[in-house]
C-alpha positions as CSV (number, residue, x, y, z in Angstrom):
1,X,25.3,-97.8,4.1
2,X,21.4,-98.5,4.5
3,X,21.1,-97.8,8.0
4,X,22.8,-94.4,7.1
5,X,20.2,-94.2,4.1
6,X,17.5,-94.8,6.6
7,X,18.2,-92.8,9.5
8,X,18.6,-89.9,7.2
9,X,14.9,-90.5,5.6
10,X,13.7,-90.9,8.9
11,X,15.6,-87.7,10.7
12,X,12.9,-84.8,10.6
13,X,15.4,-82.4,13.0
14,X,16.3,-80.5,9.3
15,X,12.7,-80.0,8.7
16,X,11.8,-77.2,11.1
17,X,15.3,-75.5,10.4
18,X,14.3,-74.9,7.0
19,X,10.4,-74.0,7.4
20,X,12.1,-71.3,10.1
21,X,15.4,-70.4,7.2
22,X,12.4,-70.2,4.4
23,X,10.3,-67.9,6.5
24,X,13.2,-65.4,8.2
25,X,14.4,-65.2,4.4
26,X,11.2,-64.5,3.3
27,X,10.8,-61.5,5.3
28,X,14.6,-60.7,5.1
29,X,14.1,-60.4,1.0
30,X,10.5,-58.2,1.6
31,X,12.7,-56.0,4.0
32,X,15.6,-55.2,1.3
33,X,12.9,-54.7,-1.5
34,X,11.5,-52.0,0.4
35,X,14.8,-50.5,1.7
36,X,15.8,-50.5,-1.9
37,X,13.1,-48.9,-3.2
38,X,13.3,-45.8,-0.4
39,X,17.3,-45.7,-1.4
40,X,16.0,-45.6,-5.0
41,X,13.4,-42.7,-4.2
42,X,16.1,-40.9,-2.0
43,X,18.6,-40.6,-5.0
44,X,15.8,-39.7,-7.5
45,X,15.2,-36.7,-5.2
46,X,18.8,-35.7,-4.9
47,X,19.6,-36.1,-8.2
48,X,16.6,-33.4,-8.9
49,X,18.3,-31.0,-5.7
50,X,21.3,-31.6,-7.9
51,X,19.5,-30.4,-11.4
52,X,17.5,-28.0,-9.8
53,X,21.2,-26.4,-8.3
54,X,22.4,-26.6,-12.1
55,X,19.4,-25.0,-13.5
56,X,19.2,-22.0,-11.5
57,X,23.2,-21.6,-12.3
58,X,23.6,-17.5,-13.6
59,X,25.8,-17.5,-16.9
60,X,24.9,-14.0,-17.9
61,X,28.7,-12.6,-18.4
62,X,29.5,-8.6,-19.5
63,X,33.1,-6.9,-20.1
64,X,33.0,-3.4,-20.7
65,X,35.4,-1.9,-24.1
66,X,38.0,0.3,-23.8
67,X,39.7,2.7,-26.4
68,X,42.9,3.8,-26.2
69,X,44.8,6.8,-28.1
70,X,47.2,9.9,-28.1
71,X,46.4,13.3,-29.0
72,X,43.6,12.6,-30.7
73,X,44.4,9.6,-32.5
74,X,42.9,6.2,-31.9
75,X,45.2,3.1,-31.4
76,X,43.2,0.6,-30.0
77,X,39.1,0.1,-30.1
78,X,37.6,-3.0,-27.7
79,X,33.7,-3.1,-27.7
80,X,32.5,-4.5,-25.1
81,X,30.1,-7.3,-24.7
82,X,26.8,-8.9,-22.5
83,X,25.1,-11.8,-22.6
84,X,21.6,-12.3,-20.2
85,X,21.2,-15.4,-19.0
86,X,17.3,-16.2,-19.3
87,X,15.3,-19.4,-17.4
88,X,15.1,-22.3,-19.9
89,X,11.9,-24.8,-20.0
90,X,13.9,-27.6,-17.3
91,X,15.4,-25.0,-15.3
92,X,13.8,-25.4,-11.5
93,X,12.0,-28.3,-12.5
94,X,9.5,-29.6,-9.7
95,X,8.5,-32.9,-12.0
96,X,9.8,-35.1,-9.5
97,X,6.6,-35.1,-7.3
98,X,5.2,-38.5,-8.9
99,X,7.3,-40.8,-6.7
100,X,8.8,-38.2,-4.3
101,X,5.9,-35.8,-3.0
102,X,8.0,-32.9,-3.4
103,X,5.1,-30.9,-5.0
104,X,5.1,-28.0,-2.5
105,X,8.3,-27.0,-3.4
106,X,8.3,-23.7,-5.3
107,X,10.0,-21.6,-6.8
108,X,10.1,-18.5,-4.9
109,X,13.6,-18.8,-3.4
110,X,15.1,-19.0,-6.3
């Protein structure tokens, strides 16, 4: 059981395969933080395509009325209705240009 103690002390063949596992791990881990943070960055700027497609949505909505009625009598009356949908504050909102650089996109196709 000694000799196996000892040659185990004395065996350096482990010692390289680690300095070379520590260093390829090393640069493994620096490689997945910045592929991380560019997947991060890519969703952030789809999730603003996304808000920006939301925001520039048109609800405006308008029925016209009808009447209805026989020889000059009324039966039935609907007035109609109309709503105009106007641009809030966070509609086509270009604040995601602090990680992104996506402030040269404008407004003007909208």
């Amino acid at each position: 059981m000694l000799r196996i103690v000892q040659r185990l002390y004395n065996d350096e063949a482990g010692f390289v395969i680690s300095a070379e596992l520590v260093l390829v791990l090393t640069i493994a881990v620096l490689a997945m933080i910045v592929g991380l943070s560019e997947v991060a960055v890519a969703v952030n700027t789809e999730l603003n395509d996304v808000s920006n497609a939301i925001g520039a949505l048109n609800q405006s909505y308008c029925f016209t009325g009808f009447q209805a009625g026989s020889h000059g009598k009324m039966k039935s009356y609907v007035a109609g209705s109309h709503f105009q949908d106007s641009y809030d504050d966070c509609d086509l909102n270009t604040s995601c240009d602090l990680v992104t650089g996506t402030s040269s996109i404008g407004t003007e196709g909208w």
